[in-house]
C-alpha positions as CSV (number, residue, x, y, z in Angstrom):
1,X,0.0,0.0,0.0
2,X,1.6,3.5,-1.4
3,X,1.4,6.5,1.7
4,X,-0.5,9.4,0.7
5,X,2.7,12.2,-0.4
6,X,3.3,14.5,2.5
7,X,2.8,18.2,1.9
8,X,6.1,20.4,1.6
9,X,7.1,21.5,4.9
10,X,6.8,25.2,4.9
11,X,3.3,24.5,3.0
12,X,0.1,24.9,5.5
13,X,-2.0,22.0,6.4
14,X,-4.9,22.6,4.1
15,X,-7.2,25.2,4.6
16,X,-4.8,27.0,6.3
17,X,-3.8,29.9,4.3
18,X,-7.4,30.9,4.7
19,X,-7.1,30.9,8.3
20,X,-3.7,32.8,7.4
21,X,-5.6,34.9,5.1
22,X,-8.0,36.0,7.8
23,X,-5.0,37.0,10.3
24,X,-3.4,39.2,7.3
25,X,-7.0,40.7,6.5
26,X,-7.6,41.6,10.3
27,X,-4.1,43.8,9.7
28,X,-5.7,44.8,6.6
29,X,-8.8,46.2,8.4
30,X,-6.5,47.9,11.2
31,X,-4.4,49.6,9.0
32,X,-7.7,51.0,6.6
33,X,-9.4,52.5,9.5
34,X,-6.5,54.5,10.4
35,X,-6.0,55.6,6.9
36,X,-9.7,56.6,7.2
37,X,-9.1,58.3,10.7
38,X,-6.2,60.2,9.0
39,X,-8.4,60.8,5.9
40,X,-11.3,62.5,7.9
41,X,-8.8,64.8,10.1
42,X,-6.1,65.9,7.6
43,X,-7.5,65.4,4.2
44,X,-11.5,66.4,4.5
45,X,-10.9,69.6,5.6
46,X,-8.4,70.4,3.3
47,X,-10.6,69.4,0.4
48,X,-13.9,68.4,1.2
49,X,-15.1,64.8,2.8
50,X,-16.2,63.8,-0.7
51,X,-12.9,64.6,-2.8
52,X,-11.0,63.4,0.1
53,X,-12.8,60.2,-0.2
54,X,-12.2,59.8,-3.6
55,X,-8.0,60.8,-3.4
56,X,-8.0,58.3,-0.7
57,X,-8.8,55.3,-2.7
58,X,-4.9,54.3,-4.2
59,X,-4.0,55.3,-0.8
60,X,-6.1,52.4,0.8
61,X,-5.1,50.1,-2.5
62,X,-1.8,50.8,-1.9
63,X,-2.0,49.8,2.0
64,X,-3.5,46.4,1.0
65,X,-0.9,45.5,-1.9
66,X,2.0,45.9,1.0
67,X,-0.1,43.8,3.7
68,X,-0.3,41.5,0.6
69,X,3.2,41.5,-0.8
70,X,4.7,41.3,3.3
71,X,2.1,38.0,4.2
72,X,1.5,36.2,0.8
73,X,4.9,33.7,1.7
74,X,3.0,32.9,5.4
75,X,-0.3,32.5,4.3
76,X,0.6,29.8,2.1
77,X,-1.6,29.6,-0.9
78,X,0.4,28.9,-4.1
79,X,-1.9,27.9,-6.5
80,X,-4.1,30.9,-8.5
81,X,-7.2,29.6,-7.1
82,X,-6.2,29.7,-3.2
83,X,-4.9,33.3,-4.3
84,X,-8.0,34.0,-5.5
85,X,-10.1,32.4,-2.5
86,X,-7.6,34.7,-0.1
87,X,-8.4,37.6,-2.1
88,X,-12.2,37.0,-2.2
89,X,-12.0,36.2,1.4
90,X,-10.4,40.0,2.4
91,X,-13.5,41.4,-0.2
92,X,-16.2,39.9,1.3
93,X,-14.4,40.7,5.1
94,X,-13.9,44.3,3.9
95,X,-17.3,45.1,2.1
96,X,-19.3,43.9,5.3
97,X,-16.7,45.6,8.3
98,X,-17.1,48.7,6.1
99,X,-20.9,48.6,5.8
100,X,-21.3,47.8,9.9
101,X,-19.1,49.9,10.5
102,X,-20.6,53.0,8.3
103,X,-23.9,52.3,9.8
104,X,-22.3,52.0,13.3
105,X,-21.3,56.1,12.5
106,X,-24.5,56.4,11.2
107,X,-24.2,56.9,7.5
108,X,-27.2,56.1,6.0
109,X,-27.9,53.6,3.2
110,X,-27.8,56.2,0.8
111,X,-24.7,57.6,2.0
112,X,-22.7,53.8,2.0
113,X,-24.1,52.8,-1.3
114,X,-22.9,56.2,-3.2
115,X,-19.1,55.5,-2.4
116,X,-19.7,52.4,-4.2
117,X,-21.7,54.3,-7.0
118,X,-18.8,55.6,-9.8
119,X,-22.2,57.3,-11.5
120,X,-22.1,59.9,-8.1
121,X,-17.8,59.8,-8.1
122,X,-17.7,56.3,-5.8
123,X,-14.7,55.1,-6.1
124,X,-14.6,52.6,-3.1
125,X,-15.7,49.9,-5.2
126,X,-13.1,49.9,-7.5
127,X,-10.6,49.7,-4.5
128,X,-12.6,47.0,-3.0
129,X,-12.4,45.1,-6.4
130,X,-8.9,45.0,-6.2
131,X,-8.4,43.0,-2.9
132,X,-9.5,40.1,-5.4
133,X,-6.0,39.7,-7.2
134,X,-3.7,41.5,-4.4
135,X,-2.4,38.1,-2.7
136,X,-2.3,37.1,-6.5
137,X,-0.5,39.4,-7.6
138,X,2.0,40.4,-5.0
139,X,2.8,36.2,-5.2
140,X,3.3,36.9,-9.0
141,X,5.7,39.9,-8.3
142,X,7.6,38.1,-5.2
143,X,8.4,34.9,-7.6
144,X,6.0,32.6,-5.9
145,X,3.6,31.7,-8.3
């Protein structure tokens, strides 16, 4: 009888780098609500809450391709789809904290929905969309996938 092959050792155990994925999102989320702390004392009085809102958006892109490109190796995933799953993980994670925490400060529905809304200059959606492909890509740019 032939033993099943043994993963790689600095591989995760399976379903893992989601649990991995989960720690690095959790830095992910820490790290956005300062930048939005920082964004509503600097930036909106400089410019205006909506334009600040909108300038802010490579900012927060930004902060999640370097918790990316610093945690894709620990998390573990290798394979595009696991990337994927990682990235679809932090999107979901991020849409909800943001809307429970939007409500918690009591934007209303209207308000959430038109940072989403690139017809009424949204652009949070588009940033959003981009936690998809970080862990993919920063594994593409750090040679290991």
């Amino acid at each position: 009888m032939k033993a099943a092959p043994s993963a790689p050792l600095h591989a995760p155990a399976y379903g893992a780098f989601l649990a991995r994925g989960f720690l690095a999102w959790l830095l992910i989320a820490a790290l956005e609500t300062l930048h939005g702390i920082a964004r509503t004392l600097w930036l909106s009085p400089l410019l205006g809450d909506e334009l600040a809102r909108r300038v802010a958006v490579p900012g927060g892109v930004l902060i999640v391709f370097l918790v990316a490109w610093l945690t894709v190796r620990w998390i573990g995933a290798r394979s595009t789809a696991r990337l994927l799953a990682v990235g679809a993980l932090w999107l979901l994670l991020m849409v909800g904290f943001d809307i429970v925490l939007a409500q918690s400060l009591g934007f209303s529905w209207e308000r959430i929905l038109a940072d989403f809304d690139p017809r009424r200059g949204g652009l949070l959606g588009f940033g959003m969309a981009t936690m998809l492909v970080m862990p993919w890509l920063a594994a593409r740019l750090r040679g290991l996938r």
